[in-house]
N, C-alpha and C positions, 0 to 999 in steps of 0.2 A: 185570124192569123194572116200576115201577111207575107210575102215573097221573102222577106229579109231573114224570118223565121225558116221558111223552106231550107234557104240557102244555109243555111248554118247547120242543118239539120244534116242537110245532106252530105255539106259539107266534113262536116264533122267525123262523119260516120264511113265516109270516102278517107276520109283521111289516117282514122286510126286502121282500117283495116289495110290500108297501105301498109301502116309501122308493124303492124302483125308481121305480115308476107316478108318484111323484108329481115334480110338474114341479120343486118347490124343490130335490131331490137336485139333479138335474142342472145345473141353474144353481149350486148353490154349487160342485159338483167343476168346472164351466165356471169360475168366480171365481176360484179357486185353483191352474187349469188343472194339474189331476189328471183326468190319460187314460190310467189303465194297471189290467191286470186286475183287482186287488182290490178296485177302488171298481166298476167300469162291468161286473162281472160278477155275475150274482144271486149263482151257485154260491157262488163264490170269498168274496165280500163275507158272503153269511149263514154261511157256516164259519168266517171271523174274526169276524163279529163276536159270534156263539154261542161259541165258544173265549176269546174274550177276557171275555166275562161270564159262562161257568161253569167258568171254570178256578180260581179260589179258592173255591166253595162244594162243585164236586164232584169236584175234584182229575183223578184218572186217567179218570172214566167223562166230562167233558168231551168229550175225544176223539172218541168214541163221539158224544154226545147231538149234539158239532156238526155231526160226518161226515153223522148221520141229517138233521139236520134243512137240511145245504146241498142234498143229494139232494129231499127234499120241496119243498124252498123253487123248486128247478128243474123239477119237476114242475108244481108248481103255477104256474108262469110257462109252461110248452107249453100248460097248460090256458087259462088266460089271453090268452094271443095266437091260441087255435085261433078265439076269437070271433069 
């Protein structure tokens, strides 16, 4: 694995728990009234949406990069609410 992996990983995973926290997610899935796991869950939500934007640039290792990075993304939300 290399850094480029790291970074997306981490990336990724910084990034949806950003969209969690912030109050616009909620109110557009509220808009739309979308209230089922894969939008209202960190995990769920940063493994699609990691899987759906490295699935044509890194084919099979997607899989992998998004599995890691829903794992971290949910780490980083325990770490979050321990505040």
């Amino acid at each position: 694995m290399n850094f480029n992996y790291l970074f997306i990983i981490l990336g990724m995973a910084s990034l949806v728990n950003m969209a969690h926290a912030a109050p616009i997610y909620h109110s557009v899935l509220k808009w739309f009234n979308i209230d089922f796991k894969p939008f209202t869950c960190v995990m769920c939500s940063t493994f699609w949406y990691t899987l759906g934007l490295t699935a044509i640039p890194y084919g099979i290792d997607s899989i992998f990069i998004a599995s890691i990075a829903a794992i971290t993304a949910e780490l980083i939300d325990i770490q979050i609410h321990k505040l």
